[in-house]
N, C-alpha and C positions, 0 to 999 in steps of 0.2 A: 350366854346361851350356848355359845362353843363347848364351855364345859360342864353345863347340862348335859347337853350332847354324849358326851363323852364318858359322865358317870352311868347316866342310864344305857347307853347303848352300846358304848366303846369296849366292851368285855373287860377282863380280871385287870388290865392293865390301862384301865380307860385310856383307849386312844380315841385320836379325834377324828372324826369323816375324813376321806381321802379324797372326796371332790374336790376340784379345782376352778379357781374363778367364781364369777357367781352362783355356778352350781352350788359352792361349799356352803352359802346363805340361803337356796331355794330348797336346800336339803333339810334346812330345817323344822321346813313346815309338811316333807315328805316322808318324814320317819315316824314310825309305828309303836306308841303313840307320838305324836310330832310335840315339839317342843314351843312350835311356834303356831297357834291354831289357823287355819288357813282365812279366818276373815279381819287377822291382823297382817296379812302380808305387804300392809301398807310399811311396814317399818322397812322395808327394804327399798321404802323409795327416798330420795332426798326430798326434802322440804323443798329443794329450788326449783327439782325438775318433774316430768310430766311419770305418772306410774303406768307401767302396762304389764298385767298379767303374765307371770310367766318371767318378769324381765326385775334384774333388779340394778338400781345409780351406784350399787361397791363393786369393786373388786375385792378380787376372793384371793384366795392362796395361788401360784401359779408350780407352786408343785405341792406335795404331800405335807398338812402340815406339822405332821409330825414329827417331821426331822426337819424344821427349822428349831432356831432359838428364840425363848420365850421375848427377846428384846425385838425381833423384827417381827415386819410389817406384816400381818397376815389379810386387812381388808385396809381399803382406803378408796374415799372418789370417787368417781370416774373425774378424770382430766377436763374441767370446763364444767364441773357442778355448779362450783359458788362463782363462776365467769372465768371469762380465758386469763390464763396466767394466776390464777390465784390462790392454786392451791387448794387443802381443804382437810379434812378429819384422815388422819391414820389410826387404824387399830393395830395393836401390836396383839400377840401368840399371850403375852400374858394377861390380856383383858386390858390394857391404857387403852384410851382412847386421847390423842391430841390434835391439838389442828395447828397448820403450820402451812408455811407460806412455801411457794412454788420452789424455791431454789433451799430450801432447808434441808439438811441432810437427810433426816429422817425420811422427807417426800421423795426426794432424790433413790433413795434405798427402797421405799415403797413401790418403785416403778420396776423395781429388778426382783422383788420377793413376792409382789402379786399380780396375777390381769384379771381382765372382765371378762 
């Protein structure tokens, strides 16, 4: 959906939104036309936790994500989705999505390339 985003809106050089955190996923359903219709906003909730409008269980980019690289973390989590200590889904800048346990590198790296 990132780069939906990005082809339809991102101009001649498709970039990708510059929100940060969970703004960067609630922008999806905020852009004209939105990519994500606003009575699917459920996908932005984890299946473990409770949804509230407005709110979403990922973290986003915690800078622009345009200048990171396609191998980091651009959403994952929130800390304590799938229970304390266990880790859970990272999305990376090139569309992976993996799930990986609390101390794995990649989680480890996702705490430094995105917040909520």
């Amino acid at each position: 959906m990132q780069d939906n985003w990005a082809r339809q809106h991102g101009g001649r050089d498709h970039l990708m939104m510059t929100q940060t955190g969970g703004d960067f996923w609630l922008e999806l359903t905020g852009s004209s036309p939105p990519i994500v219709d606003r009575s699917l906003r459920d996908i932005f909730e984890c299946p473990l936790c409770e949804y509230h409008d407005g709110y979403t269980a990922y973290r986003g980019p915690a800078r622009d994500v345009n200048g990171l690289l396609d191998a980091d973390a651009v959403g994952a989590d929130l800390p304590g989705n799938h229970g304390r200590g266990e880790g859970g889904n990272v999305l990376r800048k090139s569309g992976d999505v993996m799930t990986v346990v609390e101390g794995d590198l990649l989680w480890r790296r996702a705490t430094e390339t995105t917040k909520p």
